[in-house]
C-alpha positions, 0 to 999 in steps of 0.5 A, spaced: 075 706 212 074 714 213 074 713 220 080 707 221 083 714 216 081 719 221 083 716 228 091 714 225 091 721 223 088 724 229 093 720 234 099 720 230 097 729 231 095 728 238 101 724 239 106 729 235 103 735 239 104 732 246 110 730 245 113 737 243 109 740 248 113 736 252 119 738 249 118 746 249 116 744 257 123 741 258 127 747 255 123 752 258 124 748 265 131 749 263 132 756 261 128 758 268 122 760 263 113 760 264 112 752 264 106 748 260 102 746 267 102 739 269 094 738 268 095 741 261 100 735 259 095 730 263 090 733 259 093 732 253 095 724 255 088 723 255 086 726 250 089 720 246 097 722 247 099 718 251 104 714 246 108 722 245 108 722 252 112 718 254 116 719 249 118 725 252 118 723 258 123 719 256 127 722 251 127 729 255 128 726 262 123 729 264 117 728 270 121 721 271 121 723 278 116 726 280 110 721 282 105 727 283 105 727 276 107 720 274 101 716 279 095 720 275 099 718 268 099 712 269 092 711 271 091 714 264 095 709 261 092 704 264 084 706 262 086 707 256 090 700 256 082 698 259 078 701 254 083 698 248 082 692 251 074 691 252 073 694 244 078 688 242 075 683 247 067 685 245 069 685 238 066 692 236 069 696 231 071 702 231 067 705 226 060 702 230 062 705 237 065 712 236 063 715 229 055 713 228 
């Protein structure tokens, strides 16, 4: 119960987190200012927030375009939909995979 607990909590942070970055990024990049680097924005999709990514993607029409960037996240979502799928399909729960 814990674990289910502690993963929604650290996927809505995550996903909230990545989701701002994107924002400041957007804003930054529209003031001409330092930009987050795009390896740190793809880092922080495979760590879980893909969801806030693409959110901010969306929201702030920003990396639409750029395929650069767009192959490798959805290369990211597509493992990630892989590796959801797999633990359904094999039936593991979460608490026996990850937190023993």
């Amino acid at each position: 119960m814990y674990n289910i607990i502690f993963l929604g909590t650290y996927l809505a942070t995550i996903n909230l987190f990545t989701w701002l970055v994107f924002a400041f990024d957007k804003s930054q990049s529209l003031r001409n200012k330092k930009r987050v680097s795009e390896k740190t924005l793809l880092m922080l999709s495979a760590a879980g927030g893909s969801l806030g990514a693409l959110a901010g993607m969306n929201m702030f029409r920003h990396k639409t375009k750029k395929l650069s960037f767009q192959l490798p996240f959805f290369i990211i979502i597509a493992l990630q939909t892989l590796l959801v799928t797999w633990l359904i399909y094999h039936r593991y729960s979460l608490s026996d995979t990850f937190f023993s």
